[in-house]
C-alpha positions in Angstrom: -50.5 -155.4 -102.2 -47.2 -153.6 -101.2 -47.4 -155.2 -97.9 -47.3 -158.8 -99.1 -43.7 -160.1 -98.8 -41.9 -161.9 -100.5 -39.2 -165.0 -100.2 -37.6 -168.0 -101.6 -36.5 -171.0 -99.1 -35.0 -173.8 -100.0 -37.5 -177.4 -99.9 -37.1 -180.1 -101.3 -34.4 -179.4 -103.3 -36.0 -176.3 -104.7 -36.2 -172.8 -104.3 -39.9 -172.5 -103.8 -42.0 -168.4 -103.8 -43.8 -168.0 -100.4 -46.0 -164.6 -100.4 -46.6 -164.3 -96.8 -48.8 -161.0 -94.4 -49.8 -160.3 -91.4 -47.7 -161.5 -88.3 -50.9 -163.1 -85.8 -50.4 -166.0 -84.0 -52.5 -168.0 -85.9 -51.3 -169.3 -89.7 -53.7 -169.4 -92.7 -52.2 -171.1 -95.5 -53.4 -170.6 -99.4 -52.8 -172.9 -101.7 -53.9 -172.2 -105.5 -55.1 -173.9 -108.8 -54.7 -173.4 -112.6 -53.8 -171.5 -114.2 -53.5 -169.4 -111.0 -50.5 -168.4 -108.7 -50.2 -167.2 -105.4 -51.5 -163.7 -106.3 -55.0 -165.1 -106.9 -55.8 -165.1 -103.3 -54.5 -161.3 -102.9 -58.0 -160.1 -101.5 -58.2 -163.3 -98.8 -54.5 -162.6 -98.0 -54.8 -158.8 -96.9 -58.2 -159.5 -95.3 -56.9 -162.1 -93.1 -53.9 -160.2 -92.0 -56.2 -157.0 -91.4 -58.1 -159.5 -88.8 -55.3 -160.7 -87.2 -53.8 -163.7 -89.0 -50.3 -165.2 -90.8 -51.4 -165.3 -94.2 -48.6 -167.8 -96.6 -49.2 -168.4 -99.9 -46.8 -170.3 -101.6 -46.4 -171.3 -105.7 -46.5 -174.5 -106.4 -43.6 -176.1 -107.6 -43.2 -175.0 -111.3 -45.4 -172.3 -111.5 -45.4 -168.7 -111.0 -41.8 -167.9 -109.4 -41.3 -171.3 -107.7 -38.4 -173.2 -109.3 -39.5 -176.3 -111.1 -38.2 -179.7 -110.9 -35.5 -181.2 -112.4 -38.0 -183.6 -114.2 -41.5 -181.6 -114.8 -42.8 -184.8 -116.2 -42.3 -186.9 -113.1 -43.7 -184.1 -110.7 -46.9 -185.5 -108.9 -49.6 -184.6 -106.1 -47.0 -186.2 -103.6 -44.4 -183.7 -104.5 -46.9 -181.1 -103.3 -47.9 -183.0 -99.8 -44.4 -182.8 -99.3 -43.6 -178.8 -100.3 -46.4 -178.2 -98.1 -44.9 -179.8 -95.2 -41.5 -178.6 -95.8 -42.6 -175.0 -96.2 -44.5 -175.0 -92.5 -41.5 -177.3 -90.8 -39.3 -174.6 -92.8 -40.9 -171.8 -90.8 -41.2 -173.2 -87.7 -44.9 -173.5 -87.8 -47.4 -176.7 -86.0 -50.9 -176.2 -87.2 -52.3 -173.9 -89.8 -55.6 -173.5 -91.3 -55.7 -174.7 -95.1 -57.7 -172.4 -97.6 -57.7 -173.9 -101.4 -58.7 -173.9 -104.6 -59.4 -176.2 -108.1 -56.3 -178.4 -107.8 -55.0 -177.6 -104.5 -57.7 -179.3 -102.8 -55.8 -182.4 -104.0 -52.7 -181.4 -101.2 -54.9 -180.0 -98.7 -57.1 -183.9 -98.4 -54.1 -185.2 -98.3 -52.0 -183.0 -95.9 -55.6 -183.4 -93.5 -55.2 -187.3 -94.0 -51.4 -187.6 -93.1 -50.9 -185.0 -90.5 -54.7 -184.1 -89.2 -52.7 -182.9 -86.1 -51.5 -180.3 -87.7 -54.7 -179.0 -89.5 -57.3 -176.5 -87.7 -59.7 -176.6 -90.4 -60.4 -176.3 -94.0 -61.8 -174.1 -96.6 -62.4 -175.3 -100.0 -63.3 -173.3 -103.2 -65.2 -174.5 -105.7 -64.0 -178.6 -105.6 -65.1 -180.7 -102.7 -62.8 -183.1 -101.0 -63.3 -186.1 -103.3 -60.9 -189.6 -102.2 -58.9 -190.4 -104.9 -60.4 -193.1 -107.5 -62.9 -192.9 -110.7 -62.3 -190.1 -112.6 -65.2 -187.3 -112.9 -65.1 -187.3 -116.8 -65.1 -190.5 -118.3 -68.7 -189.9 -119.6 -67.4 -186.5 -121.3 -66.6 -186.3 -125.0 -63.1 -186.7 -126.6 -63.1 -182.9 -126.6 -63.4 -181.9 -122.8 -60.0 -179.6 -122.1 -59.0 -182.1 -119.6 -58.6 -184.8 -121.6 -57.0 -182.7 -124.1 -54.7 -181.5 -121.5 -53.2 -185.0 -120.5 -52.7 -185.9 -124.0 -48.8 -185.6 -124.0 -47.7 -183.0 -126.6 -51.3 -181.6 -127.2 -51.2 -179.0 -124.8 -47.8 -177.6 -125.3 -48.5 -177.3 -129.2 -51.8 -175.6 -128.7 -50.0 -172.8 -125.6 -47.2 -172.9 -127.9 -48.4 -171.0 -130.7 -49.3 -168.0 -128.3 -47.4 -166.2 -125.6 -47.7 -166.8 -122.0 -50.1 -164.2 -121.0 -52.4 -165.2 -123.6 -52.3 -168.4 -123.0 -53.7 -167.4 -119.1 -56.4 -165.1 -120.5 -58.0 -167.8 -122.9 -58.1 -170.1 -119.8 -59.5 -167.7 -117.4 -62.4 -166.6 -120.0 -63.0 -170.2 -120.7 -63.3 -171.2 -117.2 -65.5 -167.6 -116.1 -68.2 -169.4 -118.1 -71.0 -172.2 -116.3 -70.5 -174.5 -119.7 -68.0 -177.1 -119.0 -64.8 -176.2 -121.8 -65.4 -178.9 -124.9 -63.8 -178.4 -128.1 -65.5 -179.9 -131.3 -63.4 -182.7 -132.9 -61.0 -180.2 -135.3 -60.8 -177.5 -133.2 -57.8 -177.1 -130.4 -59.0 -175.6 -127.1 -57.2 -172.4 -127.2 -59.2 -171.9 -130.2 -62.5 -171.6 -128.5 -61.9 -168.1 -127.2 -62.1 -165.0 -129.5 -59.2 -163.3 -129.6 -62.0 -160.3 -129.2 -63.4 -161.8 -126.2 -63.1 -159.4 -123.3 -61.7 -160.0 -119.7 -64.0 -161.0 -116.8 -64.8 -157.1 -115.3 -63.4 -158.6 -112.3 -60.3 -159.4 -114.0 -58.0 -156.7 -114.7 -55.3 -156.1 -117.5 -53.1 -155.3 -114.5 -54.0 -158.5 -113.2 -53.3 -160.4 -115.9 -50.0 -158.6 -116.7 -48.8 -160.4 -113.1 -50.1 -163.9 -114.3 -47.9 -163.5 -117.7 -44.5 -162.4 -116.2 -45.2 -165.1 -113.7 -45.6 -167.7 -116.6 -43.1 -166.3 -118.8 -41.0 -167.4 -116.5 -42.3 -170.8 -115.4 -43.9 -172.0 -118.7 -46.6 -174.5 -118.3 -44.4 -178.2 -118.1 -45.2 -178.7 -114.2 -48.3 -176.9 -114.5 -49.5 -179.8 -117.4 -48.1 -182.8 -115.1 -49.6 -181.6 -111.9 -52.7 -181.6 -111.7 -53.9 -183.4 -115.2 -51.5 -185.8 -116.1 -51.1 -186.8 -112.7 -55.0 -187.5 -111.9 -54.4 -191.3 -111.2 -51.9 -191.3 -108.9 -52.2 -193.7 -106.0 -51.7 -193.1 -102.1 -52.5 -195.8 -100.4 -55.2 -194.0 -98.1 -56.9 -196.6 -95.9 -59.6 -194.2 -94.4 -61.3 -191.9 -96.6 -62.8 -190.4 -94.4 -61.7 -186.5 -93.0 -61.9 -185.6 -89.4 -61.5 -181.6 -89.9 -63.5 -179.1 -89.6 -64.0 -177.7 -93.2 -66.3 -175.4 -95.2 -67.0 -175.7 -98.9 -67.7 -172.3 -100.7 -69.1 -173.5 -104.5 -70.4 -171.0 -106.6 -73.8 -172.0 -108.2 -72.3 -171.2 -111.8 -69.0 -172.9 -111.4 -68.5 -175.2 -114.8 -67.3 -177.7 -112.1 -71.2 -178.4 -110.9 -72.1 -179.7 -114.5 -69.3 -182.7 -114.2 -71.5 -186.1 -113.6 -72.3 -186.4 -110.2 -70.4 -183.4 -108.6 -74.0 -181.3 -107.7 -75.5 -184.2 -106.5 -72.5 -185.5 -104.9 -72.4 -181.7 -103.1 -76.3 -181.3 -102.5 -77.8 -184.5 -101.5 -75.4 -184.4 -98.6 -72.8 -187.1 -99.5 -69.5 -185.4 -99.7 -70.5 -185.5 -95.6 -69.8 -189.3 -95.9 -65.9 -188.6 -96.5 -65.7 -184.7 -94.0 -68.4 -185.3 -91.3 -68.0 -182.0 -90.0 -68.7 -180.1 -93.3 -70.6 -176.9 -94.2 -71.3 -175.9 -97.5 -72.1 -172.0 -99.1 -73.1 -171.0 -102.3 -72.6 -167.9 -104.4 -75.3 -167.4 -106.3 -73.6 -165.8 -109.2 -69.8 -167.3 -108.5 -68.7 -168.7 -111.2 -65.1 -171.1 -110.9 -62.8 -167.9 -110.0 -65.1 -167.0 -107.0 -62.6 -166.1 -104.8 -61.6 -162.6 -107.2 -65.1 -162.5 -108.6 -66.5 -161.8 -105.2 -63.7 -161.1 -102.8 -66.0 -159.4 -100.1 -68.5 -162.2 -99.9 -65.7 -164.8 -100.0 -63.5 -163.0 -97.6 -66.6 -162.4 -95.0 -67.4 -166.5 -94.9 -63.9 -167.2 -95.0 -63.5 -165.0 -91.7 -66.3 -166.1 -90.3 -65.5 -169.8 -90.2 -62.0 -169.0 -89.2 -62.8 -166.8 -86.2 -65.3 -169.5 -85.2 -62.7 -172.2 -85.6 -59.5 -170.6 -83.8 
């Protein structure tokens, strides 16, 4: 971990957190979800260096120590598309490999829609590339946390009656579990964890002492507005379709697979209608936060399609 650097360039207008290792030829790029920050690809980040790779991991805008925006509430999934190429005209660099996660899957379609010429390939964890349109949860109960979430005012009431840190830990106990988060009518969704509730065991107190200084610092605003209040936003894609190379890593108790349609969407072979050239991997026991749940098995696909790919 004391290798990983770290540095603030200016894009966009903002002073956005790079974590960056390893000083190959060849750039891997990590791009994270909620509640996470750059630090939850550590273990991909140090293996890739150790086998000869630039890895970059940047917070998004808002969170961790990247500055937010002026306006949190106008940020969007275009703001990121353009970070992303900012960051890599920033430091000098053509093609890269993308590796993402929940939410950042959203940039990485994009970036491999607008600027394939720039993409080697790309690994997904735990959300397939979908095209923007229906959402996944309009058959889901009033309850589900996502709903919740894009509820203007909700969110920040229900974080805001705990501090930072604890506000991560509820989230990252919910999510550890294969049930899809509902609360029940009268119930908020920070209430659904006991307070008792331990940790993951592959979820430290160290490692969530770095998630809480991190969001002390950022609070949730951008974090709310991108991804879940901006889930509709348009982009006037006119083919859907990917032509990267990409492998999707979903672990078989991921919450994500009990959305309507997602498994069958993943196993009966369709989400090769929109990536062609698409392989797919599943952790048996990976649950939504593979990539620190099983670092070794993740890192040793992850290398593997990467070496294969250069």
């Amino acid at each position: 971990m004391d290798q990983i650097q770290h540095n603030f360039i200016d894009v966009n207008g903002l002073k956005l957190h790079v974590a960056e290792i390893g000083s190959g030829p060849t750039t891997v790029v990590f791009l994270h979800g909620f509640p996470e920050i750059w630090y939850s690809w550590r273990h991909q980040m140090i293996a890739v260096a150790r086998s000869g790779f630039r890895a970059i991991a940047p917070d998004h805008r808002g969170y961790g120590l990247s500055e937010p925006p002026p306006e949190p509430e106008k940020a969007s999934f275009s703001d990121l598309l353009a970070d992303l190429v900012g960051i890599l005209d920033f430091l000098g660099i053509d093609k890269v490999f993308l590796v993402a996660k929940d939410f950042g899957v959203r940039p990485a379609y994009l970036f491999s829609v607008f600027h394939r010429e720039r993409v080697l390939g790309v690994v997904s964890v735990g959300v397939p590339f979908f095209p923007p349109g229906p959402r996944l949860y309009k058959e889901l109960p009033e309850g589900f946390y996502i709903s919740r979430w894009r509820e203007p005012g909700r969110a920040e009431a229900d974080f805001g009656r705990l501090d930072a840190k604890t506000v991560v830990r509820n989230i990252y106990i919910l999510f550890s579990r294969s049930e899809i988060p509902i609360a029940t009518e009268n119930q908020e969704v920070m209430d659904m964890v006991d307070p008792s509730t331990p940790l993951p065991p592959w979820f430290t107190e160290d490692d969530l002492n770095n998630y809480g200084a991190s969001y002390d610092k950022s609070g949730f605003p951008t974090a709310l507005q991108v991804p879940y209040r901006s889930l509709g936003e348009e982009f006037n894609i006119r083919d859907q379709r990917v032509e990267v190379r990409m492998l999707l890593m979903m672990g078989e108790k991921d919450y994500f697979l009990k959305f309507p349609g997602v498994e069958e969407y993943i196993r009966s072979g369709k989400a090769k209608n929109h990536v062609p050239d698409l392989e797919i991997s599943f952790l048996p026991e990976g649950t939504h936060f593979s990539q620190e749940q099983f670092p070794e098995q993740v890192n040793q696909l992850l290398l593997s399609f990467l070496t294969k790919h250069i």
